[in-house]
Every structure is written in C-alpha cells, then in structure tokens.
C-alpha positions in Angstrom: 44.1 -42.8 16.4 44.6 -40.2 18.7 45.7 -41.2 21.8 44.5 -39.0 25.5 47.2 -36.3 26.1 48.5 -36.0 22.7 47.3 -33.0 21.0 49.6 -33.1 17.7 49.3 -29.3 17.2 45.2 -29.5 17.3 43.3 -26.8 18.8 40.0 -26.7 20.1 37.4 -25.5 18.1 36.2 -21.4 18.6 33.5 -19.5 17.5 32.7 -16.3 17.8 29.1 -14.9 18.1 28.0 -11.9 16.2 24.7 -10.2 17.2 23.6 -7.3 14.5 21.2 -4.9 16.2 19.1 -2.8 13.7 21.3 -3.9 10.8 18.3 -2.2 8.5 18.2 1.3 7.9 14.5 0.8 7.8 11.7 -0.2 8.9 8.4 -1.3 7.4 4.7 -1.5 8.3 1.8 -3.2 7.0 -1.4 -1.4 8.0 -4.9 -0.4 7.1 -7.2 2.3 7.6 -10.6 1.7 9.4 -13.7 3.6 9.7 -16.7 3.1 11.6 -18.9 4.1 8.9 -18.8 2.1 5.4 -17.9 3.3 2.5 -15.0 5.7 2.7 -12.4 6.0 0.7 -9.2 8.3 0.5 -7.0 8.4 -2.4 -3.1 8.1 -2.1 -2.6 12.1 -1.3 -5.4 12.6 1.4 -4.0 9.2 2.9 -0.5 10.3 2.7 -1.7 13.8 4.6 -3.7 12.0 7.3 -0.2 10.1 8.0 1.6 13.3 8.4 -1.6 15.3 9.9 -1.2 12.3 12.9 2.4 12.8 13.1 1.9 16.4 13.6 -1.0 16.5 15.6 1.4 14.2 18.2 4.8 15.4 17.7 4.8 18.6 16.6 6.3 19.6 13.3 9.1 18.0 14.0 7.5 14.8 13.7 5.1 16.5 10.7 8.8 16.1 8.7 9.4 12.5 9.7 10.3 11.0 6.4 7.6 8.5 5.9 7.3 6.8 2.5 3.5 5.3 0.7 5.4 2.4 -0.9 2.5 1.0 -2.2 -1.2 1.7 -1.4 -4.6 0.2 -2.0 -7.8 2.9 -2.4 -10.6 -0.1 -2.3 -9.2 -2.0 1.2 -7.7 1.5 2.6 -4.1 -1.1 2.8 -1.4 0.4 2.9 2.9 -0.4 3.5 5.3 2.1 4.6 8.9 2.4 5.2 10.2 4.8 7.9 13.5 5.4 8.9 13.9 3.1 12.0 14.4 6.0 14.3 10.8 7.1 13.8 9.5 4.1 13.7 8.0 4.2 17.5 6.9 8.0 16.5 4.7 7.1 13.3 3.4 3.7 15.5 2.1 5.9 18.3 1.3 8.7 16.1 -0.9 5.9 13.9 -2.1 4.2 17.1 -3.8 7.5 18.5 -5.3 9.0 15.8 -9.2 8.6 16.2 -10.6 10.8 13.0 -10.8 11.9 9.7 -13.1 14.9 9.0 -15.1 14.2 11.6 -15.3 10.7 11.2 -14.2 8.1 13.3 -11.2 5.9 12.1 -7.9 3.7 13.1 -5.4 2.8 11.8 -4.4 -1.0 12.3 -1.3 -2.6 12.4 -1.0 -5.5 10.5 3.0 -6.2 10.2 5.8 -4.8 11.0 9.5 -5.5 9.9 13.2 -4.6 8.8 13.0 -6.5 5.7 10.2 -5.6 2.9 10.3 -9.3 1.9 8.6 -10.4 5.5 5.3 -8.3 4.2 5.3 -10.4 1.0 3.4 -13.4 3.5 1.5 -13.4 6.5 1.7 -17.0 8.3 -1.5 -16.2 10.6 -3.3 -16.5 7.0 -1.8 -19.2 5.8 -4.7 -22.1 4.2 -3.4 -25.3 4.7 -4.9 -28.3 2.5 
C-alpha cells in the first residue's frame, strides 16, 4: 500500500492530445441530379461536362480545370459520387449549388453526403429501416 507523500519514483499520468485537421487529401460527395421535367437522362460524359460547364460558368477556367473525378455514376437515378481535391471542395459545392440548367431545362444538383473517407458514402443513417 502506498502510503500519502510517498511517491516511490511514480509519476502522474500524461497525455497528450493530437488533433488531425484535413488528414485526407480528399474529399468526397454524394449527390444527384434533379430536373423539373421527368424523364431526362445524361450519360456519364454530358454529366461529367455539366460538372465542369458549372465550375466554369462560376469560376472561370481556373475552376473549369479543378480536378474533379466521376467515381462511380448511375444514368437511371442521375446519382452520382465524386472526389475532389479538398481545396476545391467549397468551389465544386458552390459551383453545384448554383447551377439552375441544362439545355434549357431546369435542374439542381443535390447534395446528399459529403466526407473525407469514401467508406462514410457506403451508408446513410437518415435511411436506416429499423425492425
């Protein structure tokens, strides 16, 4: 038993808190394409060039060569995740946000998810069916 006073060459306990900020080189995003007519569809390319048409049509061509990347994409539900770079990640949301048509058609894009790990996309907990 240790008695009051008498350490015996025991130190108090430490820690030491790490915080990693943007630890991911990138970021991704869930979203989907909606019209307000029914029906439409866009294959991978025309919905890869209305990403970049948005980007440009905001920032410029500067933004036009944001690396943006179609890692997968469904034509039937117009769903869709990419992965920026996490330094344009705030230029491709507002880029996305404001775009309001496709030849002439309106449209917009929704965010579903967003996150640094492409792992967090795999489940969404707002949909989640409990028994």
């Amino acid at each position: 038993m240790i008695e009051s006073g008498d350490d015996k060459g025991f130190k108090p306990a430490s820690y030491e808190r790490i915080v990693l900020k943007n630890a991911s080189e990138y970021y991704y995003l869930k979203i989907y394409l909606e019209f307000q007519e029914v029906g439409i569809s866009l294959n991978a390319v025309e919905f890869k060039q209305l990403i970049i048409s948005a980007l440009k049509r905001l920032h410029g061509e500067v933004g036009a060569a944001l690396p943006v990347d179609v890692l997968s994409y469904e034509e039937k539900t117009l769903l869709a995740i990419l992965r920026v770079p996490i330094t344009g990640l705030v230029k491709l949301w507002s880029a996305l946000t404001l775009l309001d048509s496709y030849q002439n058609r309106k449209c917009a894009f929704r965010v579903i998810q967003t996150s640094p790990f492409l792992l967090a996309l795999a489940g969404n907990s707002r949909e989640l069916v409990l028994d």
